[in-house]
C-alpha positions in Angstrom: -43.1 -31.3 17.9 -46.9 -30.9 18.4 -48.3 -34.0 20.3 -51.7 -35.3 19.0 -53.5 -34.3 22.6 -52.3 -30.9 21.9 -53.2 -30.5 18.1 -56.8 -31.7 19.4 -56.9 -29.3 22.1 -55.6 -26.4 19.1 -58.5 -27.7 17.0 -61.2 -27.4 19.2 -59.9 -23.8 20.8 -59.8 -22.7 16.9 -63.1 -23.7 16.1 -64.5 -22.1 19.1 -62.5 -18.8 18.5 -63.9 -18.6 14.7 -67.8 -19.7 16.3 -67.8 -16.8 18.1 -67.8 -19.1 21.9 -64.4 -16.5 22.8 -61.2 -17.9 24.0 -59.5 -16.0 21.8 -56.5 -14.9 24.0 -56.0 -18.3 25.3 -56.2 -19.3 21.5 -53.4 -16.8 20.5 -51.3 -17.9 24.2 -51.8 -22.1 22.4 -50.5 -20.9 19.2 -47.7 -19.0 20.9 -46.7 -22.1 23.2 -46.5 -24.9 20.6 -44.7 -22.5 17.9 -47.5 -23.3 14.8 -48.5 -21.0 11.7 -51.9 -20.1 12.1 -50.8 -16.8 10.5 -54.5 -15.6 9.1 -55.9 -16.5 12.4 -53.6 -14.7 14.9 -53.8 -11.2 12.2 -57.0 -11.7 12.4 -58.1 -12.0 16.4 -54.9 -10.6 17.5 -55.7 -7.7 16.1 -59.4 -7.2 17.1 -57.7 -7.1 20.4 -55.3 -4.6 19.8 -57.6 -2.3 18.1 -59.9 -2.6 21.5 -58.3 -0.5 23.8 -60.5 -2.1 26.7 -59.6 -5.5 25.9 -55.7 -4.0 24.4 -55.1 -2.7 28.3 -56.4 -5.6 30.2 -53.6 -7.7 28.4 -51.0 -5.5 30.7 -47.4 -6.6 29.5 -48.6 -9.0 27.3 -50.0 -6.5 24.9 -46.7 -6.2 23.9 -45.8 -9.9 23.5 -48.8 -10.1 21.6 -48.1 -7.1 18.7 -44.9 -9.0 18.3 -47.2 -12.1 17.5 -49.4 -10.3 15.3 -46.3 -8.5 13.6 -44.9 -12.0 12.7 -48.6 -13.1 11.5 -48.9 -9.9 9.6 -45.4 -10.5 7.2 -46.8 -13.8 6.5 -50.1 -12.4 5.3 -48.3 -9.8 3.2 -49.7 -7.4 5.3 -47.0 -5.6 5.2 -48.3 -2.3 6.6 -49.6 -3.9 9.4 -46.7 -5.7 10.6 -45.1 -2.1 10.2 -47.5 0.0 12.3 -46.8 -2.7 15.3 -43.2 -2.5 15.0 -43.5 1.1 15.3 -45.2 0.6 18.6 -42.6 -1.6 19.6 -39.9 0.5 18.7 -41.6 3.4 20.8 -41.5 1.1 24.0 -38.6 -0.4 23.5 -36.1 1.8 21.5 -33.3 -0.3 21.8 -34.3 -3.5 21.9 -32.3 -6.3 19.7 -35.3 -8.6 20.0 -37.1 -5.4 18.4 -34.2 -5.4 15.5 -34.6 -8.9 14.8 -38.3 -8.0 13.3 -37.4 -5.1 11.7 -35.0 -7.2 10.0 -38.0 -9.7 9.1 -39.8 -6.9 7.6 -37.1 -5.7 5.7 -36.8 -9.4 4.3 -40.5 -9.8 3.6 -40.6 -6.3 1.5 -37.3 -8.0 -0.5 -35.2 -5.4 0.8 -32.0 -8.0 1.2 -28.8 -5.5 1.2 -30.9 -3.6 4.0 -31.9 -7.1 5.7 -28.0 -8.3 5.5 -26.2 -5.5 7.0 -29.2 -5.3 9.8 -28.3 -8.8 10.9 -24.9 -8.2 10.9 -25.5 -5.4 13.1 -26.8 -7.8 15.5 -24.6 -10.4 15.3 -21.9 -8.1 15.9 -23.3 -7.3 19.8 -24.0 -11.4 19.9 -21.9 -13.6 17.1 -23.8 -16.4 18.6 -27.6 -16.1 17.8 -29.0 -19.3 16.0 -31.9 -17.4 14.9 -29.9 -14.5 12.8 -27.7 -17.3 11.3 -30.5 -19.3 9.9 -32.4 -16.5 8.6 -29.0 -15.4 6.7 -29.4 -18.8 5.3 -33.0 -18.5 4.2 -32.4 -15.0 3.1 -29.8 -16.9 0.3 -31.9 -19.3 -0.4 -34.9 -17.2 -0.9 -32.5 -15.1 -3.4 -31.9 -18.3 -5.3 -28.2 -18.2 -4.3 -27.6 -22.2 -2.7 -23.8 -21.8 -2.8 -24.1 -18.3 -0.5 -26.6 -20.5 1.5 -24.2 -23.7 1.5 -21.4 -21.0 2.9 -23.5 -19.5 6.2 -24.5 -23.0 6.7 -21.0 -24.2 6.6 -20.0 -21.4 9.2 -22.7 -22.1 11.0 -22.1 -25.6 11.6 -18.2 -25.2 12.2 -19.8 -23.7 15.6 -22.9 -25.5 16.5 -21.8 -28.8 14.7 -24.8 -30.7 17.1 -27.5 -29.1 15.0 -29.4 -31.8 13.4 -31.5 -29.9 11.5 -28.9 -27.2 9.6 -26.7 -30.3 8.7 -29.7 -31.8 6.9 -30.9 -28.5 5.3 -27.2 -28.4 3.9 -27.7 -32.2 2.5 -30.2 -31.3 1.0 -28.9 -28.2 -0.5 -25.8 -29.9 -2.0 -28.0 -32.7 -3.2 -29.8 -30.0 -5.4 -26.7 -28.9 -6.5 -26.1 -32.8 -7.2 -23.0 -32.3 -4.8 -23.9 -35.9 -3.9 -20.4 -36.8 -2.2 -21.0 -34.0 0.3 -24.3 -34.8 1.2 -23.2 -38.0 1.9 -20.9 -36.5 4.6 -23.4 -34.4 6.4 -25.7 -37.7 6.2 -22.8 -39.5 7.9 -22.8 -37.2 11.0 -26.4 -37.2 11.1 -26.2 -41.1 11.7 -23.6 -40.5 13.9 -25.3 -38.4 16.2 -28.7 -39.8 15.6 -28.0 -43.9 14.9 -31.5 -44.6 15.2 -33.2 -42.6 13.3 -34.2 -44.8 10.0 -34.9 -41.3 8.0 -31.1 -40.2 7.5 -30.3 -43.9 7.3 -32.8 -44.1 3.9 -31.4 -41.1 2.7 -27.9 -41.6 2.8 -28.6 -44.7 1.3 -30.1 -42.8 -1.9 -27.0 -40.7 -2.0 -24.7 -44.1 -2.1 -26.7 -45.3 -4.7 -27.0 -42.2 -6.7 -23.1 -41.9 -6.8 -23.1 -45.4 -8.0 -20.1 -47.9 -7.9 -19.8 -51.5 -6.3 -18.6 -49.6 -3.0 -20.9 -47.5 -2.6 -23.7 -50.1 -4.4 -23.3 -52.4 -1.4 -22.6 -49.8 1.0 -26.3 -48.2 0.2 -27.8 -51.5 0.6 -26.6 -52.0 3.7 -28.3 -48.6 4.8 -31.6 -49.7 3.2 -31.4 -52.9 5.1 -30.6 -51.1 8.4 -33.9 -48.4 7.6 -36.2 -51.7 7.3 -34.7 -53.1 10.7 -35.0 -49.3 12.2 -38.8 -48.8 10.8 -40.1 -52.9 11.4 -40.1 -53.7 8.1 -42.2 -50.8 7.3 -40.6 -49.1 4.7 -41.4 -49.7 1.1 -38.6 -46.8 -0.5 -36.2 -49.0 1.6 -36.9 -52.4 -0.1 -37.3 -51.2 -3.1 -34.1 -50.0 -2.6 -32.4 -53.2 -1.7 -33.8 -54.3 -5.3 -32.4 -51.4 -7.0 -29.1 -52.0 -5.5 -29.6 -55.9 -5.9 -29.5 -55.0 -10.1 -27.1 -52.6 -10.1 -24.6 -54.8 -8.3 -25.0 -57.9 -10.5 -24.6 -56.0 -13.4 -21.3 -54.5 -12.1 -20.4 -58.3 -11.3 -20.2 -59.4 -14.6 -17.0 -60.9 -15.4 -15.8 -60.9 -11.9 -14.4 -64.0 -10.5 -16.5 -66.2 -8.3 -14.8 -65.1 -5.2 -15.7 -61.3 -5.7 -19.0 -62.1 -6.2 -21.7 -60.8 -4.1 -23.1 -63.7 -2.4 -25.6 -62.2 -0.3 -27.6 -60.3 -3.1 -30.3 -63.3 -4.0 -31.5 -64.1 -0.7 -31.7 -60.6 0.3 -33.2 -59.4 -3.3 -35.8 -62.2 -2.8 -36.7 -61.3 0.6 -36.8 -58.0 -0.4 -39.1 -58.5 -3.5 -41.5 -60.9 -1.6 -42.2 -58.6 1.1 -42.9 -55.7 -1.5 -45.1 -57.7 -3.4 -47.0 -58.4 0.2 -47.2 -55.3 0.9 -48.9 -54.1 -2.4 -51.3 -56.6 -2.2 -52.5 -55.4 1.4 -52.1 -51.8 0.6 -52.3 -51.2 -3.5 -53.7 -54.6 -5.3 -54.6 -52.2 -8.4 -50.9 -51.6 -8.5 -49.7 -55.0 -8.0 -48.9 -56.1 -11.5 -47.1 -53.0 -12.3 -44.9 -53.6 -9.3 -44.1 -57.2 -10.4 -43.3 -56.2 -14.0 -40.8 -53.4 -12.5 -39.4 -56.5 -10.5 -39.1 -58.3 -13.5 -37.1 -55.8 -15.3 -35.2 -56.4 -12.4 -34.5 -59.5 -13.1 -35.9 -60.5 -9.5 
């Protein structure tokens, strides 16, 4: 994650680089380091490098670090024949490189060439079954083919061998809850809390999934989620009381006609609380909004 010192220091070196005040290697080395899209930027200088054969040499083994750069850049541009011509040079210095195969498997995906792109990755993952990198971009290679259940599958492979991935297991949640498979979204939510308790975003949107599935269970189960994202965020998050509302509504209506004891005795303190502090929190942050919030509470019955 890019810090705020660092994104400054990106800022400044880019608006140098595009006023002419140079820096532009040290502009491409920044980009490289922190792992950010400036895809336009780096085609752009990166290349009126490598088209100076002065300034291409004095780069020594960097040059080559850098037309892998400027490849990458290129197939987000579209510029497709660009990205091309530098893997060639690649592939003349390094003719059997894998890292050299994993972008000519890029390019085959950005010209939509997806049987090609498939069988080059398996290829690779053949000579190394365990590369992250080639197992997520079979995933996006699905998912760009608008094919979520071939997605759902590589990610389910995926995850059965690096199960500590936080960010695959919430890709597939939010695949299956697209697919409005909401009971197994709630199970990759539940790991994610497992492994990452404090973290008040999969708290919030596990939550959603319990309520979306509905029932007193789960009803009072999501609450408690939306409860624990406002102790997690300070109070601070407005999708989180509403929430408690929502669930607050839902619940009494489910507990009509139950006996006393079955009751859900916590729901009008908690729904009060709840309202109050979102009714604060518009008037501070959205007064212009504030009677629409009330008559939504209203319906409510809050």
């Amino acid at each position: 994650m890019v810090t705020k010192t660092e994104e400054t220091e990106l800022n400044q070196l880019e608006d140098q680089v595009e006023n002419g005040g140079g820096g532009v290697w040290e502009y491409l080395c920044l980009v490289r380091k922190l792992k950010v899209r400036r895809s336009e930027l780096v085609l752009k200088h990166g290349l009126s490098i490598l088209n100076d054969p002065g300034k291409r040499s004095a780069l020594g083994p960097d040059e080559w670090t850098l037309y892998e750069q400027v490849a990458i850049a290129a197939m987000d541009c579209q510029s497709l024949a660009v990205a091309q011509n530098c893997i060639k040079v690649l592939q003349k210095k390094f003719p059997e490189s894998k890292r050299v195969g994993k972008i000519e498997a890029l390019l085959l995906e950005a010209k939509g060439m997806w049987e090609e792109a498939e069988k080059a990755y398996s290829i690779l993952l053949e000579d190394n079954p365990l590369d992250q990198v080639i197992h997520k971009r079979k995933v996006a290679m699905a998912k760009a083919q608008g094919k979520p259940s071939l997605a759902i599958e590589h990610l389910n492979k995926y995850l059965e061998v690096f199960m500590a991935d936080h960010d695959a297991w919430r890709e597939l949640a939010e695949i299956y809850v697209s697919l409005q498979m909401y009971k197994q979204a709630a199970f990759c939510y539940e790991e994610l809390i497992l492994s990452q308790p404090t973290l008040p975003l999969y708290h919030l949107a596990y939550a959603e999934v319990l309520y979306t599935i509905g029932g007193h269970e789960n009803l009072i189960a999501a609450r408690k989620y939306y409860a624990s994202t406002i102790d997690l965020t300070g109070g601070k998050s407005t999708r989180a009381l509403l929430g408690i509302c929502l669930c607050g509504s839902a619940i009494a209506q489910l507990s009509k006609g139950r006996n006393k004891e079955d009751k859900d005795m916590a729901a009008p303190e908690l729904q009060s609380l709840a309202a109050t502090a979102l009714e604060k929190e518009y008037k501070q942050k959205a007064p212009a909004k504030l009677n629409l919030l009330s008559s939504a509470l209203r319906s409510l019955k809050l």
